[in-house]
C-alpha atoms as a printed R data frame, in Angstrom:
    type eleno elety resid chain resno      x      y       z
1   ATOM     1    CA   UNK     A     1  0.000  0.000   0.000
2   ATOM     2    CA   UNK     A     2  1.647  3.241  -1.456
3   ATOM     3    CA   UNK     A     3  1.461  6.122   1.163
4   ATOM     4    CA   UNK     A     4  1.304  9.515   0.657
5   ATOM     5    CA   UNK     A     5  4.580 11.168  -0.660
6   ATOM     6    CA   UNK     A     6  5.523  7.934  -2.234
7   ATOM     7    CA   UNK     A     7  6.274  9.506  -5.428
8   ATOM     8    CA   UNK     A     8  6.676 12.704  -6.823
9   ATOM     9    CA   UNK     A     9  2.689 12.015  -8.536
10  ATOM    10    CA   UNK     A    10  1.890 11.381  -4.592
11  ATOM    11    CA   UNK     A    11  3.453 14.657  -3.474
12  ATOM    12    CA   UNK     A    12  1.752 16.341  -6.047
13  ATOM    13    CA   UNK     A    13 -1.488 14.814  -5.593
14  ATOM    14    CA   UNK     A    14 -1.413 15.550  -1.886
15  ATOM    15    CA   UNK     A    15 -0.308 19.187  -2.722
16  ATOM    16    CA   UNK     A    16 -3.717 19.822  -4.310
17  ATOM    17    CA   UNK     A    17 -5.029 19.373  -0.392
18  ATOM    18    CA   UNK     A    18 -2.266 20.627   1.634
19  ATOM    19    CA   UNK     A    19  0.776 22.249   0.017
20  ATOM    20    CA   UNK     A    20  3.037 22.245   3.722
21  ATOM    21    CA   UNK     A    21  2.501 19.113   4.219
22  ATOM    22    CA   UNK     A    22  3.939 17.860   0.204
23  ATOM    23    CA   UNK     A    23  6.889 20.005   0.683
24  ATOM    24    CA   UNK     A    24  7.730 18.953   4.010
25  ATOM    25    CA   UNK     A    25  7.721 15.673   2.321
26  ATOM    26    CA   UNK     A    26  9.889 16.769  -0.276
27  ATOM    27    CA   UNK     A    27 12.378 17.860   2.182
28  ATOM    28    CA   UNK     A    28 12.538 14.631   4.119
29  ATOM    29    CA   UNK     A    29 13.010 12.769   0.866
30  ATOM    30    CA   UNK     A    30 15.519 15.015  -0.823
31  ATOM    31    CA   UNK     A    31 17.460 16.780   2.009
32  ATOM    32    CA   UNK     A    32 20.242 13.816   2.653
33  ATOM    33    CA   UNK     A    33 20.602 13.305  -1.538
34  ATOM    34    CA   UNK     A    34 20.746 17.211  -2.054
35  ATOM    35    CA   UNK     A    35 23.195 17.598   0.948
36  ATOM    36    CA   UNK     A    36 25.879 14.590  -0.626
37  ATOM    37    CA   UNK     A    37 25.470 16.460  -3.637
38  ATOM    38    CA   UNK     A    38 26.103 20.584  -2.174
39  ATOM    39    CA   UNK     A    39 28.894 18.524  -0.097
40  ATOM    40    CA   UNK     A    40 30.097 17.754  -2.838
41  ATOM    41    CA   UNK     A    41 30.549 20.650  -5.005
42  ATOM    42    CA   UNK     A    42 31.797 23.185  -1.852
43  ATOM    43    CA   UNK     A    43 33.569 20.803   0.200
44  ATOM    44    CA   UNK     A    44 32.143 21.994   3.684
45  ATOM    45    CA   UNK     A    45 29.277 20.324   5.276
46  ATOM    46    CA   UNK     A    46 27.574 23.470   7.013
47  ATOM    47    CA   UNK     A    47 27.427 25.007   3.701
48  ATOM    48    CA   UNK     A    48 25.843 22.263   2.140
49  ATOM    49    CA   UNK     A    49 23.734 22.224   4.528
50  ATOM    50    CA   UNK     A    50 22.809 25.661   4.564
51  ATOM    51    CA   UNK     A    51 23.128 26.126   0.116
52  ATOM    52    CA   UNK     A    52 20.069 23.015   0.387
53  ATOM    53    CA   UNK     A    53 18.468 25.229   2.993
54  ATOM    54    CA   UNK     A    54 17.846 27.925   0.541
55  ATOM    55    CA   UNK     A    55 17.086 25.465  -2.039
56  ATOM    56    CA   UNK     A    56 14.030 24.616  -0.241
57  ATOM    57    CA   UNK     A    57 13.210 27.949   0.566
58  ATOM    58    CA   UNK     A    58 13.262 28.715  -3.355
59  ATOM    59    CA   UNK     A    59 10.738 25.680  -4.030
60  ATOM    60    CA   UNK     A    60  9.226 26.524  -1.209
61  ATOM    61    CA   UNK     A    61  8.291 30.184  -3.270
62  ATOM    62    CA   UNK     A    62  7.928 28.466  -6.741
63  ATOM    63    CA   UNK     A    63  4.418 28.564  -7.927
64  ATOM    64    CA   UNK     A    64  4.886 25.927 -10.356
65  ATOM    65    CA   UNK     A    65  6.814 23.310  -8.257
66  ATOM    66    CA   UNK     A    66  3.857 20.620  -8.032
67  ATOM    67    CA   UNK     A    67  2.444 21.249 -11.417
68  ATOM    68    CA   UNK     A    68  1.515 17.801 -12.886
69  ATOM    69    CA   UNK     A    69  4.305 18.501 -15.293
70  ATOM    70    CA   UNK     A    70  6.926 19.876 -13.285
71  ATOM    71    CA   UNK     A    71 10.541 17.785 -12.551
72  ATOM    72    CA   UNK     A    72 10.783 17.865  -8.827
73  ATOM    73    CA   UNK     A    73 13.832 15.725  -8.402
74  ATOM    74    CA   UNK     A    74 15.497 17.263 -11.259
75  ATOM    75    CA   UNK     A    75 14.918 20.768 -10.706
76  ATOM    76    CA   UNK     A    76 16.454 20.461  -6.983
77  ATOM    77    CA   UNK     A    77 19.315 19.157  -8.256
78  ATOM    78    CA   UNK     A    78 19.819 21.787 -10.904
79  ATOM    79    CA   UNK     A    79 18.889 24.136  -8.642
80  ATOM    80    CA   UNK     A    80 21.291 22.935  -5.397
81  ATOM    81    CA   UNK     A    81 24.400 22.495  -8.038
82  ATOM    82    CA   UNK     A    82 23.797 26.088  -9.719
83  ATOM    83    CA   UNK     A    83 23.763 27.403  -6.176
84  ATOM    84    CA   UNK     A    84 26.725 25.641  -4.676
85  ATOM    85    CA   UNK     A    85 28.600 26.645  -8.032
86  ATOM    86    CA   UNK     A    86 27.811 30.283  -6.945
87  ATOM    87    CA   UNK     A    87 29.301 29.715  -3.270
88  ATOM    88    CA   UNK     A    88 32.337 28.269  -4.898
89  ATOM    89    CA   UNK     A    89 32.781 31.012  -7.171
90  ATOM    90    CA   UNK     A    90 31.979 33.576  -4.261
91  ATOM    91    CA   UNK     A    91 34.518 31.668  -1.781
92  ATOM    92    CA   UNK     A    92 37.558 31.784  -4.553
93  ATOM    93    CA   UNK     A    93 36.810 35.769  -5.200
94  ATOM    94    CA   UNK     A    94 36.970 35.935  -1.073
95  ATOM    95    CA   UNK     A    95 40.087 34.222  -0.783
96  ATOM    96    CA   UNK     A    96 41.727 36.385  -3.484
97  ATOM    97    CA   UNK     A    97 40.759 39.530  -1.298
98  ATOM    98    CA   UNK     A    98 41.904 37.629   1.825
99  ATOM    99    CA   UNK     A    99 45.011 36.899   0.087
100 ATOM   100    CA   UNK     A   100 45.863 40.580  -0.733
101 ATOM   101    CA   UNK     A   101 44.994 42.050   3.166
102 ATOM   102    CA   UNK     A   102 47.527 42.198   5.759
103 ATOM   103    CA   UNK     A   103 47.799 38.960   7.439
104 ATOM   104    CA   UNK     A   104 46.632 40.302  11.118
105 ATOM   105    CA   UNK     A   105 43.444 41.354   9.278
106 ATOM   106    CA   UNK     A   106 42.851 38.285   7.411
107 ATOM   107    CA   UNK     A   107 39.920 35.897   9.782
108 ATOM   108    CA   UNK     A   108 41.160 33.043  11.384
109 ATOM   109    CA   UNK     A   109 38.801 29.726  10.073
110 ATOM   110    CA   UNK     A   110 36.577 28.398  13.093
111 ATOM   111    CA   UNK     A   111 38.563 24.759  13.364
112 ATOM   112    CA   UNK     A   112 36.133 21.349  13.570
113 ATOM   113    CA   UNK     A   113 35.050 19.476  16.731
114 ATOM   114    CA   UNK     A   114 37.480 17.118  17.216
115 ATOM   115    CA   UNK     A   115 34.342 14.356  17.118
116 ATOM   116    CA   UNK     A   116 32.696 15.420  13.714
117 ATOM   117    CA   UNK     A   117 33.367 14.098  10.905
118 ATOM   118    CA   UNK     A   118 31.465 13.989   7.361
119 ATOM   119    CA   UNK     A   119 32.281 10.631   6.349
120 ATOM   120    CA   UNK     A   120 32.236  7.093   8.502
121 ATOM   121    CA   UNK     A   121 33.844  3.885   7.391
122 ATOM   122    CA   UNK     A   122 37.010  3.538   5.295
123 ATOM   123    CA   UNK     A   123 35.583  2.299   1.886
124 ATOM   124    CA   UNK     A   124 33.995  5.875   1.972
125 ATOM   125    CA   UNK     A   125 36.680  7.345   2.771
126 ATOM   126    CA   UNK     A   126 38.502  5.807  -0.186
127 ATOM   127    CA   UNK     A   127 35.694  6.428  -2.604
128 ATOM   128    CA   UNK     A   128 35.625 10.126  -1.825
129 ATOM   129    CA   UNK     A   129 39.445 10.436  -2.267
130 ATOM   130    CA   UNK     A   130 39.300  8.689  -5.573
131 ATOM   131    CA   UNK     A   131 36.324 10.923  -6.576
132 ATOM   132    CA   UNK     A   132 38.320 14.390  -5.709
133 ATOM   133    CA   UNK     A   133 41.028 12.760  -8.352
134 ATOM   134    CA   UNK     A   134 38.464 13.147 -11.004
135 ATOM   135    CA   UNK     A   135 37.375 16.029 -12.869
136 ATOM   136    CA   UNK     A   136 34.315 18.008 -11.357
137 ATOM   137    CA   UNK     A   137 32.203 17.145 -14.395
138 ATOM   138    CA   UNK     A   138 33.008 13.314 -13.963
139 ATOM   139    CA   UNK     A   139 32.465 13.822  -9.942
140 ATOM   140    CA   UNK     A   140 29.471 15.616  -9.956
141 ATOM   141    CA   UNK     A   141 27.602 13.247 -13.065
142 ATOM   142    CA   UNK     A   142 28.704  9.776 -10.446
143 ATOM   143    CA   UNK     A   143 27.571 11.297  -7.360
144 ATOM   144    CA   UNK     A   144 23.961 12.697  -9.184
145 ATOM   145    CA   UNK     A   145 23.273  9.061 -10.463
146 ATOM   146    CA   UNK     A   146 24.265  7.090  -7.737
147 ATOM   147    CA   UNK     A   147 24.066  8.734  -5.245
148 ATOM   148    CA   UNK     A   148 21.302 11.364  -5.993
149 ATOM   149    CA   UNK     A   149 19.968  8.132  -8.010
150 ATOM   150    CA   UNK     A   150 18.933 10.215 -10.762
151 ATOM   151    CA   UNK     A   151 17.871  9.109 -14.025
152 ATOM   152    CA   UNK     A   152 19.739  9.828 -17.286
153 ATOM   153    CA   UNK     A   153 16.747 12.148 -18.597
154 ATOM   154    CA   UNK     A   154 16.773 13.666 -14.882
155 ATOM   155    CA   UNK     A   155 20.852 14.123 -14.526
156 ATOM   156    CA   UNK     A   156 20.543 15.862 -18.370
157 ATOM   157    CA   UNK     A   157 17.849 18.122 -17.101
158 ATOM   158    CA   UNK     A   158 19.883 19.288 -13.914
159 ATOM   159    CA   UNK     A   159 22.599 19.353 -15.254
160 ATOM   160    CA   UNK     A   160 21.587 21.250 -18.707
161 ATOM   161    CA   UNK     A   161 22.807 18.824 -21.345
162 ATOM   162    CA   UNK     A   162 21.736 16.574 -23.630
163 ATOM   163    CA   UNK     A   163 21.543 12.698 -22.754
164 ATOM   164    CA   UNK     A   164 23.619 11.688 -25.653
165 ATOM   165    CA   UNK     A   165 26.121 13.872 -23.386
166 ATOM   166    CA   UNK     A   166 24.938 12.533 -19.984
167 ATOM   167    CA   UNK     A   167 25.838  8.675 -21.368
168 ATOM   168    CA   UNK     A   168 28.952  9.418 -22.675
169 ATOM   169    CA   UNK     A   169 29.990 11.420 -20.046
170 ATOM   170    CA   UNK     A   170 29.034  9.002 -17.107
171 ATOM   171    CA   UNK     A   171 30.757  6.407 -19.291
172 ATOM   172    CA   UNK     A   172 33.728  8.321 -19.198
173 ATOM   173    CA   UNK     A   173 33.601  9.098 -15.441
174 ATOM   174    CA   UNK     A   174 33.228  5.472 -14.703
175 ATOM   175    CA   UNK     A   175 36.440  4.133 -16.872
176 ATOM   176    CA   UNK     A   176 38.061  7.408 -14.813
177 ATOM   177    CA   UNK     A   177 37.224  6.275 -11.862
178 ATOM   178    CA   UNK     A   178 38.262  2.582 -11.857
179 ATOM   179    CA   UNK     A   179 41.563  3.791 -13.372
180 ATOM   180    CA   UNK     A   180 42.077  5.696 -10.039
181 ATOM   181    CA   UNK     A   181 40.656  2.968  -7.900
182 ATOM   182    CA   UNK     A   182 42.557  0.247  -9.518
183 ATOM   183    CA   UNK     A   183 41.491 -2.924 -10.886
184 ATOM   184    CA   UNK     A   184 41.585 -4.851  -6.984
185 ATOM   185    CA   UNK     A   185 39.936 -2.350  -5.739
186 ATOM   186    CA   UNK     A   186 36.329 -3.773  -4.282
187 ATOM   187    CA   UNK     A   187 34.900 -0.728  -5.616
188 ATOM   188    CA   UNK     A   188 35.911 -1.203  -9.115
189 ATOM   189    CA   UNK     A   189 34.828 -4.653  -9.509
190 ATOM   190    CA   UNK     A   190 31.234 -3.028  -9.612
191 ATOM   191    CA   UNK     A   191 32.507 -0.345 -12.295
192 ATOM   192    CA   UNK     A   192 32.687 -2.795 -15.144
């Protein structure tokens, strides 16, 4: 028995009778997904967590986000990654200022509780270093379809290309990524 918020159909179905209650459902299906992917594009979980904040703040005010024919899933995505690629952009022109200031007036960074960490176990660990040896195009199209488990025709809608492109290109980023990993690599036996 399907419950409400099963789908995106459900969410939008149940948005016809109470639109809070469909988008908090949207963020307790998409917040972990869109916060992996924010993660990583800036590299820092509180801004991740914060860029997928505003995300839902920005469905939250778009009219059209539970129209029948509307791509939930895919305009999250497209809408967390253009975001985080602003923060990234925004951080780098920072750091260039930073750079050129006298170091006593440059801010010290706030350092990390020596308990958190972003990332348990050590195949993880492993699979996120191999990923940062990729290119960000080859990172970001393996972390939307397996972990964001978006489709091909979703990935080319968030990320603004054509599927021909979105094929080849995950192609690519897999052969990339077993290079890096090795061929005895547990990882990579699942690459092939």
């Amino acid at each position: 028995m399907a419950r409400h918020g099963d789908t995106d159909s459900d969410l939008k179905q149940l948005a016809t009778q109470d639109r809070v209650e469909a988008m908090d459902l949207v963020v307790e299906r998409y917040r972990n997904r869109l916060v992996h992917h924010a993660f990583g594009i800036v590299k820092d979980q509180e801004l991740a967590r914060d860029a997928v904040q505003e995300v839902f703040i920005k469905a939250m005010r778009e009219q059209r986000f539970f129209d029948e024919s509307f791509e939930v899933r895919a305009w999250l995505f497209r809408v967390t990654r253009n975001l985080c690629f602003n923060i990234v952009r925004d951080r780098r022109r920072r750091s260039g200022i930073l750079a050129n200031m006298p170091e006593e007036s440059v801010p010290q960074a706030r350092t990390r509780a020596v308990g958190e960490t972003v990332y348990g176990g050590q195949v993880r660990a492993e699979l996120m270093t191999a990923l940062e040896e990729l290119t960000p195009n080859h990172r970001e199209i393996l972390l939307l379809r397996y972990y964001g488990d978006l489709s091909y025709v979703e990935i080319a809608s968030a990320l603004e290309i054509r599927l021909g492109t979105v094929m080849s290109r995950l192609s690519r980023a897999r052969t990339s990524l077993h290079q890096v990993l090795g061929d005895e690599h547990p990882l990579a036996q699942g690459l092939h």
